[in-house]
C-alpha positions in Angstrom: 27.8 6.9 -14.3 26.1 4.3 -15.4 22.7 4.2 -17.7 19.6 3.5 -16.7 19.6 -0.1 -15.5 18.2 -2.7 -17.8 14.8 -4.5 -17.7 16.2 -7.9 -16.5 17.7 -5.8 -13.7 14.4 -3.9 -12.8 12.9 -7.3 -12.8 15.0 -8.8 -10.4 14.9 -5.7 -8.2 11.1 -5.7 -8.4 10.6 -9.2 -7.4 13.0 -8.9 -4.8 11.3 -6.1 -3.6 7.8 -8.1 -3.7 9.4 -10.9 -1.7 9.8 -8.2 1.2 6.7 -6.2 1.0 4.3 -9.1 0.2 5.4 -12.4 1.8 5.4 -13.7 3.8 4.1 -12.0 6.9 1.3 -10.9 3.9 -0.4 -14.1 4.2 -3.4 -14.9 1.5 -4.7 -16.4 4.3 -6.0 -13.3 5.7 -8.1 -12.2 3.2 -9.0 -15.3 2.0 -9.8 -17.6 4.3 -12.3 -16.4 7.4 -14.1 -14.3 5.1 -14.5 -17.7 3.0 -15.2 -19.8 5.7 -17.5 -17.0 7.3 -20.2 -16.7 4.6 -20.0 -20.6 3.8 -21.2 -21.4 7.7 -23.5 -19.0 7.5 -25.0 -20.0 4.2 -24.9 -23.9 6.0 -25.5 -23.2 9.4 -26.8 -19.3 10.1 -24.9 -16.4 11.4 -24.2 -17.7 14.8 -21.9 -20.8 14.0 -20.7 -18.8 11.1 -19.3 -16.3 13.7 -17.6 -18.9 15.4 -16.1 -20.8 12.5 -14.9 -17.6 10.9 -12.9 -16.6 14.0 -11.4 -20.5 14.6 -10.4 -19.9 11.4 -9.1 -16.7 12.2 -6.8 -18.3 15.1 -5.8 -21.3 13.1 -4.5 -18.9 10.4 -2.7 -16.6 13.2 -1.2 -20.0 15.2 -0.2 -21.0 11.7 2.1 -17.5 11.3 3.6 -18.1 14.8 4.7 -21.5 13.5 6.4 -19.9 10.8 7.9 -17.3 12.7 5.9 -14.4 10.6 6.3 -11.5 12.5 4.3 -11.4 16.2 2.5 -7.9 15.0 1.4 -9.3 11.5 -0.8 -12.6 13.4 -2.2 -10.3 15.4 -3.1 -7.8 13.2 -4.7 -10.5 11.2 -6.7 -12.0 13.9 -7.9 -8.5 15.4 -9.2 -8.2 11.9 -11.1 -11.1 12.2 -12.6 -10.6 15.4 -13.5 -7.0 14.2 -15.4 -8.2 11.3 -17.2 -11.0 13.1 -18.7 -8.8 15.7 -19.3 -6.3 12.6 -21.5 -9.2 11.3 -23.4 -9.7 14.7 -23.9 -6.6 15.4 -25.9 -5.7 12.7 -27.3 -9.4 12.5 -26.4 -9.7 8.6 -23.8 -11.3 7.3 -22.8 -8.9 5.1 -21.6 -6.5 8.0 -18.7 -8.5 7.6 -17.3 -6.3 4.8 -18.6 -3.0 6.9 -15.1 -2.2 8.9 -13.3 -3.1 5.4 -15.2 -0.1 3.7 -14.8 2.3 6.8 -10.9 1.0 6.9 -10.4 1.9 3.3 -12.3 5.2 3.3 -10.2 6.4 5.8 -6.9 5.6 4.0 -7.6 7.1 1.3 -8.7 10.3 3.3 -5.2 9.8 5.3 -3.6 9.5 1.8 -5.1 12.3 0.5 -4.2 14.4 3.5 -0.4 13.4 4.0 -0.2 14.6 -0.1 -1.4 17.7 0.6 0.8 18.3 3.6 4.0 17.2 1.9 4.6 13.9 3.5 2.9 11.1 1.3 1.7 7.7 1.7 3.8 5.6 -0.2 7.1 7.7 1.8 5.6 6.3 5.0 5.2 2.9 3.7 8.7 2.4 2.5 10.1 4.0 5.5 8.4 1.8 7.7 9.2 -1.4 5.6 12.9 -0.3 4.2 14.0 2.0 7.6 15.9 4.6 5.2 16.1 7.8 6.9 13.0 9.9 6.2 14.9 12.9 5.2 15.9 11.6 2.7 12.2 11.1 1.8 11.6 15.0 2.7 14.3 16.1 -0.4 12.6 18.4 -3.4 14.3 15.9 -5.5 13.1 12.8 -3.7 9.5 13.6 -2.2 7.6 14.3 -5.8 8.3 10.4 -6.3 6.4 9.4 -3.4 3.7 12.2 -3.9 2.4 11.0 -7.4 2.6 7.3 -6.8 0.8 8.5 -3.5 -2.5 9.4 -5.6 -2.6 6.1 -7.2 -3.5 4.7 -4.0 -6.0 7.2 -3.1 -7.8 6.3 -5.7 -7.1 2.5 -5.0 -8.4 3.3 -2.0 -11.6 5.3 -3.4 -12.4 2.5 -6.0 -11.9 -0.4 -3.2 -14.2 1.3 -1.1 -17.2 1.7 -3.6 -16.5 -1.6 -5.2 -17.6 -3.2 -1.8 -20.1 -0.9 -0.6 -21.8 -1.3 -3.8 -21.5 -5.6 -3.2 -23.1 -4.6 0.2 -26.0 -3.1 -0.5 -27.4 -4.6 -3.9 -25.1 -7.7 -4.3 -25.9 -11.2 -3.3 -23.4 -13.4 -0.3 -21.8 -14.4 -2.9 -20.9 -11.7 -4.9 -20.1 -9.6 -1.8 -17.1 -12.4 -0.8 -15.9 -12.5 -4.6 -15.4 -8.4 -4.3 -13.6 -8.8 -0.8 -11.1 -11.0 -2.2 -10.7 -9.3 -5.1 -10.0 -6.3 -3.8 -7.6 -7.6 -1.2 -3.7 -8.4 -2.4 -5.2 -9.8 -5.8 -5.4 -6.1 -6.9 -3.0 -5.0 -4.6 -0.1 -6.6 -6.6 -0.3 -5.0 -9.8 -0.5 -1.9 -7.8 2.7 -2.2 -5.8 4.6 -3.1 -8.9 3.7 0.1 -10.9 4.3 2.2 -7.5 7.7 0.4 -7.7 8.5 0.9 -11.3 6.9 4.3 -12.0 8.2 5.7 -8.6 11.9 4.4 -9.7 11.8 5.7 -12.8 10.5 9.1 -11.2 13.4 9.2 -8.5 16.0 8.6 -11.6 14.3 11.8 -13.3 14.5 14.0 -10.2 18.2 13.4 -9.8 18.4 13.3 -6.0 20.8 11.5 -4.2 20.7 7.6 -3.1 20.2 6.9 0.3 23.9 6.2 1.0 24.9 9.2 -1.1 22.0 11.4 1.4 23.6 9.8 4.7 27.1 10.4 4.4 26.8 14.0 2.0 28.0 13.0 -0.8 27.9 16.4 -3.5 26.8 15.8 -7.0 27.0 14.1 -9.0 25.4 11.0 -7.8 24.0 7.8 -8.9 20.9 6.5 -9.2 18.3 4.9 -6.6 17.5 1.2 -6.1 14.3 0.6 -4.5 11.9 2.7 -3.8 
């Protein structure tokens, strides 16, 4: 067996890894853009137009994923978010109700995370199961599943801290500061937080001592070597 692999190699595993879990079917674009474009109509032109622009925007960002063959599923997802927002907005005749399916979207995450913690299946398991497609017994293993369970609590309280950063924005913040929080909130802090999942969740999975995934699959008995990717 080898040691435990060096930082130029957890570097290039972790940006590898970004590649596939951030771009580029993650497109900037959706939480940048119409939310952008949204509160600049309506500071120029009132909610109405703003509605419109923000969901043209919405479709020229999702026509502009097809083009690049993103994934179907991502552009659509992106758009629906749009829409969602924009009638969010009209409905309660503010602008600001923009943000309002963000903070009910996030609250329930981190209620969802909290939950699938406490039952033994957690968050960041699902999330790499679903991007990865490793076997999720293998995630279910004593010696695998505590991994996924602690870096599972620091999105819950991602999740907690995204949600009263922008309900806070929207109730005593100005336009302005309200759109600064949305972005920021979005992949912005997002990032540093799937790179320490990554790297503290590795370095968790080499401390348990389970298996690798390949090693889990075909049985192989201890001893065995040590994760890539988490």
């Amino acid at each position: 067996m080898t040691d435990a692999p060096s930082e130029i190699s957890l570097r290039r595993e972790i940006v590898a890894d970004l590649r596939s879990l951030l771009g580029p079917d993650r497109a900037i674009g959706d939480s940048v853009l119409p939310p952008a474009a949204f509160f600049a109509a309506n500071a120029a032109v009132g909610l109405g137009w703003a509605a419109v622009v923000g969901i043209v925007i919405g479709v020229a960002v999702a026509v502009w994923r097809v083009v690049r063959r993103h994934r179907l599923a991502a552009a659509v997802y992106g758009l629906l978010a749009v829409v969602v927002s924009v009638v969010s907005a009209l409905r309660t005749d503010r602008a600001a109700g923009y943000v309002l399916p963000t903070i009910v979207i996030t609250l329930a995450l981190a209620v969802a995370t909290a939950v699938s913690i406490v039952v033994r299946r957690p968050m960041t398991a699902w999330v790499s199961w679903f991007v990865r497609g490793w076997p999720r017994s293998w995630y279910w293993r004593h010696d695998v599943r505590p991994a996924y369970a602690h870096t599972s609590w620091y999105w819950f309280a991602f999740y907690l801290v995204r949600t009263a950063a922008v309900w806070f924005a929207y109730r005593y913040a100005s336009l302005g500061v309200l759109l600064v929080v949305r972005v920021l909130v979005s992949w912005p802090t997002m990032l540093p937080l799937v790179i320490v999942t990554y790297v503290r969740g590795n370095r968790l999975l080499h401390r348990l001592g389970g298996p690798t995934v390949v090693e889990h699959v075909s049985r192989t008995p201890p001893p065995w070597g040590r994760q890539r990717g988490f």
